[in-house]
NUDO-905750 format. One record per residue (C-alpha): x, y, z. Coordinates in pm, whole numbers, plus 50000, padded with zeros to 5 digits. Each point is the difference from the previous one (the first is absolute). Last residue first. Layout:
NUDO-905750
XYZ;...
END
This chain:
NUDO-905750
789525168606694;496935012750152;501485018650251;502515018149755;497345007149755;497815020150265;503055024750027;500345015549632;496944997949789;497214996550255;501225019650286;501585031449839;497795015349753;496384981550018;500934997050414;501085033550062;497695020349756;497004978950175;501725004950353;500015038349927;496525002549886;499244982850316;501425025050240;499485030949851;496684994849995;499604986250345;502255025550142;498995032049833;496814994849826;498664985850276;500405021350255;499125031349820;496614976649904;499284992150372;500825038650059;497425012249742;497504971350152;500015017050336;499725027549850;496744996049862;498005010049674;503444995149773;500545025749778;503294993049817;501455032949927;498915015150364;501674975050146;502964995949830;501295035549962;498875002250422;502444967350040;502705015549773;501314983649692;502864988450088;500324967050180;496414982349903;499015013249688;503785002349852;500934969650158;497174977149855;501065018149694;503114986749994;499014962950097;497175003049727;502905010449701;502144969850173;497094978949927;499465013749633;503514994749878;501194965850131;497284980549792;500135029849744;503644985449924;498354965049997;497375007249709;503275018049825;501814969349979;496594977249947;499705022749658;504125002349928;500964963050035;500644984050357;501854966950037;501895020950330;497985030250127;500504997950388;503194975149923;501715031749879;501814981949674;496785003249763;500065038550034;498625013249662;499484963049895;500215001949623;498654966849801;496725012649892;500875032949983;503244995049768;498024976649698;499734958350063;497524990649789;502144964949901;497224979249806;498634968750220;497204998249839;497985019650214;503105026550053;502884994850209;500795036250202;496535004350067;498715035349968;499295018650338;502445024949968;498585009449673;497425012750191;501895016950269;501975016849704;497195012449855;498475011550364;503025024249994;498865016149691;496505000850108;501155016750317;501845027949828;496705000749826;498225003150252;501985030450154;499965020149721;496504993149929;498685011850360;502175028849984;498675012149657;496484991050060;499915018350316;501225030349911;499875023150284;502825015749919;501535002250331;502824977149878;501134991750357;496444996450126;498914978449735;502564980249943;499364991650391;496174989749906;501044982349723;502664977050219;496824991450257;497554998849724;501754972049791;499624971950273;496115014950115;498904991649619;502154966750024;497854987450264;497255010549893;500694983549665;500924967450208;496884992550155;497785009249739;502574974449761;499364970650233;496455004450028;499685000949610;502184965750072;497494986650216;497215010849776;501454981949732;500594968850162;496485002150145;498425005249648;502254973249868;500094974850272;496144997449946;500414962850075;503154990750170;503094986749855;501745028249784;499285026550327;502084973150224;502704998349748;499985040649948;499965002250409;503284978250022;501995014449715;499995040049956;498195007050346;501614974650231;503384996749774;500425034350030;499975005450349;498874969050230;499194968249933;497534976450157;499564967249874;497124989549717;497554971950086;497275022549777;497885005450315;503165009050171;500665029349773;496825012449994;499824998850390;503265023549968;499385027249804;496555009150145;500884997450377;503685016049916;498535031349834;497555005550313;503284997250244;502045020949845;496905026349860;499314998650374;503395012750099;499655030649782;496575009750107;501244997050328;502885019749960;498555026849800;496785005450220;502575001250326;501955031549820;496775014749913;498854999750340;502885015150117;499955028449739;496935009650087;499745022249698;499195043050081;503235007749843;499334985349633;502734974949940;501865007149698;503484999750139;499234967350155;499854985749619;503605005650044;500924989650321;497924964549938;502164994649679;503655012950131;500694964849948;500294988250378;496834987750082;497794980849767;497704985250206;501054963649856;503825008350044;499975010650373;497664972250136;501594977349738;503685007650170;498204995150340;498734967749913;502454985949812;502785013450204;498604983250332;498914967349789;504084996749866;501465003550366;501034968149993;498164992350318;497265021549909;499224977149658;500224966850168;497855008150288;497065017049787;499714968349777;501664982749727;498184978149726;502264969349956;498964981549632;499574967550084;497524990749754;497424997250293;500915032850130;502455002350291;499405032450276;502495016650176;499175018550313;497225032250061;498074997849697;496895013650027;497344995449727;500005032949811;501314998749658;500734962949927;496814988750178;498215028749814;500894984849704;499734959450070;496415009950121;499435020749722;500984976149751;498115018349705;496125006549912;498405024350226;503115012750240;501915005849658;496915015649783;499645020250329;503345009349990;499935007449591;496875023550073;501105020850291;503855004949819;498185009149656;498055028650237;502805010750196;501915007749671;496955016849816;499825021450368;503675004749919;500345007749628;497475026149971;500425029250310;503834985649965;499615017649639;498355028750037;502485010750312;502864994149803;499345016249704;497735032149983;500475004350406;503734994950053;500895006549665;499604992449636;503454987449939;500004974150311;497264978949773;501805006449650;502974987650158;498854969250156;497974990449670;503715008349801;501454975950279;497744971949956;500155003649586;503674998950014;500114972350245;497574977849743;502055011149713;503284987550198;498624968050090;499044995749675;503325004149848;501724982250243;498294969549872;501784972950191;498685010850350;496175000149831;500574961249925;501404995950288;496825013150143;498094979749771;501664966250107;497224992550294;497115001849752;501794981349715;500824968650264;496684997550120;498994999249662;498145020449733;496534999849921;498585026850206;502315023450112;497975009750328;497634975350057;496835002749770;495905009750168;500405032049832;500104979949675;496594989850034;498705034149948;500914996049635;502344969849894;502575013049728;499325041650081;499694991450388;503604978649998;501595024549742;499395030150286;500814974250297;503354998649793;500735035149970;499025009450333;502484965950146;502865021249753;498625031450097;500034996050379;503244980849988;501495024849771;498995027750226;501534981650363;503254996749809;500145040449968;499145004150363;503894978650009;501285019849775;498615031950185;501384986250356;503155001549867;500605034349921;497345011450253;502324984650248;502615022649897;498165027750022;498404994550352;503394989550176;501215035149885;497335018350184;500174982150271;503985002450023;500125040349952;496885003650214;502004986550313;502635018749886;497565030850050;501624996450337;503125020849899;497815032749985;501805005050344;497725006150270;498245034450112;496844985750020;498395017749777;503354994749770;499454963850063;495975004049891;501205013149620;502784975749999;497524971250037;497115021449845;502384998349656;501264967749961;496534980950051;498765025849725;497935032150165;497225004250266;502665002050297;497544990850246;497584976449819;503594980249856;501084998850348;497134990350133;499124971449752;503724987150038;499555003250409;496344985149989;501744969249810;503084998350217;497464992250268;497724977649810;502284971749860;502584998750368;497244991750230;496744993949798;501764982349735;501984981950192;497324978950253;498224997249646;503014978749860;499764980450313;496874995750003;500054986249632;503064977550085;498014983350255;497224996649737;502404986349760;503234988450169;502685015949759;499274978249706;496035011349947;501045037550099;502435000149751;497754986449766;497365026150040;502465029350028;501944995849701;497924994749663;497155022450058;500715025650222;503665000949824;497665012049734;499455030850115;497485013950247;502015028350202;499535024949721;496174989449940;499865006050407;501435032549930;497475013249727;496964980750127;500755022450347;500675027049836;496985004749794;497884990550286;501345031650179;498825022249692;501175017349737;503734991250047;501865033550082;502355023149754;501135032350222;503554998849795;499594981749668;499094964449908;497805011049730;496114992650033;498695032350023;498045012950281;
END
């Protein structure tokens, strides 16, 4: 079978697909959010809790998005109206589609500057360990990342990389024309051959820099952070106030957290599980695949924060989170330890597997509908249309990003970096276009999963659903209906409620 993403197109095998969506799921928000939101929510507490959501809200509305993609067997769009009309419903509920589908390209036009970050870290620490071997010979494996320059050079290089638009915008271009290429060749020829790579390479880097992390770093100090239970406040001995489980769910913050990450992390909600779906061979346990993918997915979280995090601690760094974690913090802690070149290198290689496959599943869901509606079967042409609308949007993300006084205190100030699409909505206020659109996809993708909870629960029939999904019992068929109808919809709409509503409007007025 050829490897195009045409009608009657499977994955090759069942392991295919499972390395194919868990790669999708694994992104880089596995390594930069998730540990340290776990470590300031209540760490092991938190944990449970997070776990608590994955397998009641994360896992139903993933076997629906997997089903209805198997069932309808085209783009996200496309088996939504095609199993409405089935089901004699309005073709209305491809809305759901709609939103997923859009949340996925824009963050693909942000998340590509940001992938393209991760590639001049690993070439810039590459380059160095390079000169470092050349100048000293094997000895210069045993060299900290940047060897020879200062704390303070180490933690400026990514402003140094936010003043160079130039290079940011290479190192985007290159992501996105890798991206392309990939999603160009097809289900089989690209995507499949290269999550079949990338992710047991990824697994392997991840296995080696956590047992570098356990072996060598502050492990105790790391794993405290991650898992020891937190149920009250605690007060470290610099009297920094570490909240626990209490604090969070009486704010209301730890409840999002955890079910917004449970959502987020799996990837639910971008059209991305629905449309690798449509490639499911028929005779899949689709259940089981659904619980390999979430578990695989939360134990990259938790693996990635056990080796980030002792490392940081051994070098008397703080935890971070988001860019400052992986651009700043880790960079610091790679420039201090011995061998911090080969590990800072493979952690950033790590990085970048995490976030092509990402990106890979990003661009299909869009390519895949192109693909339909052109009928050309031109894979290339859709897929490069599409990116480079993306790359073009991605520019202005990047430049974005510049800051407005320069280094030496120059005026940089250009309209991106100064435009806030919709500074005066308290939601997105002090927000430039790259974190404008990162909070847009924020609202997006959970109201995408509260849709589609509906659809799978609500209309599609119960004998639709059960025979699409395949579960061995019926007794757990009707514990998933159940589910995925008032649990799901039930949490996903507290998380839209609260990130929305809550946070930026009401919580304010109790606070003062």
């Amino acid at each position: 079978m050829q490897g195009t993403a045409g009608e009657g197109v499977t994955w090759s095998s069942k392991a295919a697909f499972i390395l194919a969506a868990i790669g999708s799921a694994v992104g880089l928000g596995n390594l930069w959010r998730f540990p340290y939101v776990a470590g300031e929510s209540g760490g092991g507490a938190f944990v449970l809790f997070y776990i608590l959501c994955v397998v009641l809200i994360g896992l139903p509305v993933l076997v629906a998005e997997l089903f209805i993609g198997r069932r309808g067997g085209m783009s996200a769009v496309g088996s939504v109206v095609k199993i409405a009309k089935a089901e004699g419903r309005s073709p209305f509920w491809a809305l759901q589609s709609w939103l997923g589908m859009i949340g996925a390209f824009i963050i693909l036009t942000f998340y590509s500057v940001i992938a393209g970050w991760v590639m001049a870290y690993v070439v810039t620490i590459g380059g160095d360990l390079i000169g470092a071997v050349m100048r000293d010979g094997l000895g210069g494996l045993a060299a900290g990342a940047f060897a020879g320059q200062t704390d303070e050079q180490v933690r400026a290089k990514l402003l140094e990389l936010l003043n160079d638009p130039t290079r940011m915008i290479i190192y985007h271009g290159l992501f996105m024309i890798l991206t392309v290429a990939i999603v160009a060749r097809g289900v089989q020829g690209g995507i499949e051959k290269a999550v079949t790579i990338l992710m047991p390479a990824f697994f392997v880097l991840l296995l080696v820099l956590f047992a570098y992390a356990i072996a060598t770093g502050d492990r105790a100090q790391g794993i405290d952070f991650l898992l020891g239970v937190r149920i009250g406040d605690t007060t470290l001995e610099d009297g920094t106030v570490r909240r626990g489980l209490l604090h969070g769910i009486q704010d209301g913050s730890v409840i999002s957290a955890a079910l917004g990450q449970a959502f987020f992390s799996i990837g639910l909600g971008s059209a991305l599980m629905a449309t690798y779906g449509a490639y499911m061979r028929s005779d899949q346990d689709l259940p089981r695949s659904a619980r390999l993918i979430a578990i695989a997915d939360t134990g990259v979280g938790i693996i990635a924060g056990l080796a980030i995090f002792p490392i940081v601690f051994a070098m008397g760094l703080a935890a971070g989170a988001g860019p400052t974690l992986m651009f700043q913090t880790l960079p610091l802690a790679f420039h201090g330890m011995p061998g911090g070149g080969v590990f800072g290198v493979m952690f950033f290689l790590l990085a970048f597997f995490a976030a092509i496959t990402s990106s890979i599943a990003l661009l299909e869901t869009s390519t895949k509908w192109v693909d339909e509606q052109s009928k050309s079967d031109n894979r290339w042409k859709s897929a490069g249309i599409i990116g480079l609308v993306i790359f073009a949007i991605g520019v202005l993300n990047a430049l974005s990003q510049v800051p407005a006084v320069g280094p030496n205190g120059e005026d940089q100030a250009n309209f991106w970096n100064v435009w806030q699409p919709a500074g005066h909505i308290p939601l997105f206020e002090g927000m430039v276009l790259l974190d404008f659109l990162s909070a847009t996809t924020d609202i997006i993708l959970p109201m995408s999963g509260f849709v589609a909870a509906i659809f799978a629960g609500w209309i599609v029939s119960t004998s639709t659903a059960r025979e699409a999904i395949g579960f061995k019992s019926e007794a757990w068929f009707k514990r998933w209906r159940f589910l995925v109808r008032y649990v799901c919809t039930t949490g996903i709409f507290i998380v839209i409620f609260y990130s929305t509503i809550w946070a930026p409007f009401i919580a304010p007025n109790f606070t003062g």
